[in-house]
C-alpha positions, 0 to 999 in steps of 0.5 A: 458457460461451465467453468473450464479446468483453467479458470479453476486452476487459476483460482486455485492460484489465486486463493493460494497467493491471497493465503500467503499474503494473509499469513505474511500478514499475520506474522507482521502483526505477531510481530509488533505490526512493523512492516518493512519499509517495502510494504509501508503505505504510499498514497498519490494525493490527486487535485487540482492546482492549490489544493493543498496536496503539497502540506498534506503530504509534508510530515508535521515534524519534516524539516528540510527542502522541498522545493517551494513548500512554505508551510 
């Protein structure tokens, strides 16, 4: 099946959004590579019970109350 006239539309969108994105990117970069706190990495830690998901995700300089975290 030939590509219609709205396939080609919507990659073109595409290719449009992914070179704004790179080029946020790349001003990040040039930038000392400090992203906002928006665009800092989240993780979701996935397993089962006793896994040690908790300490993984506890910074090894956290101090404070997270519930039943014993370190």
């Amino acid at each position: 099946m030939a590509p219609t006239l709205d396939d080609v539309a919507s990659i073109k969108d595409l290719i449009n959004q992914l070179q704004v994105r790179v080029e946020q990117m790349e001003r990040s970069i040039r930038n000392g590579g400090q992203a906002a706190p928006a665009e800092q990495l989240r993780m979701i830690l996935m397993g089962p019970p006793g896994a040690g998901k908790k300490k993984k995700s506890v910074p090894r300089h956290y101090i404070g109350n997270l519930g039943n975290y014993h370190g």
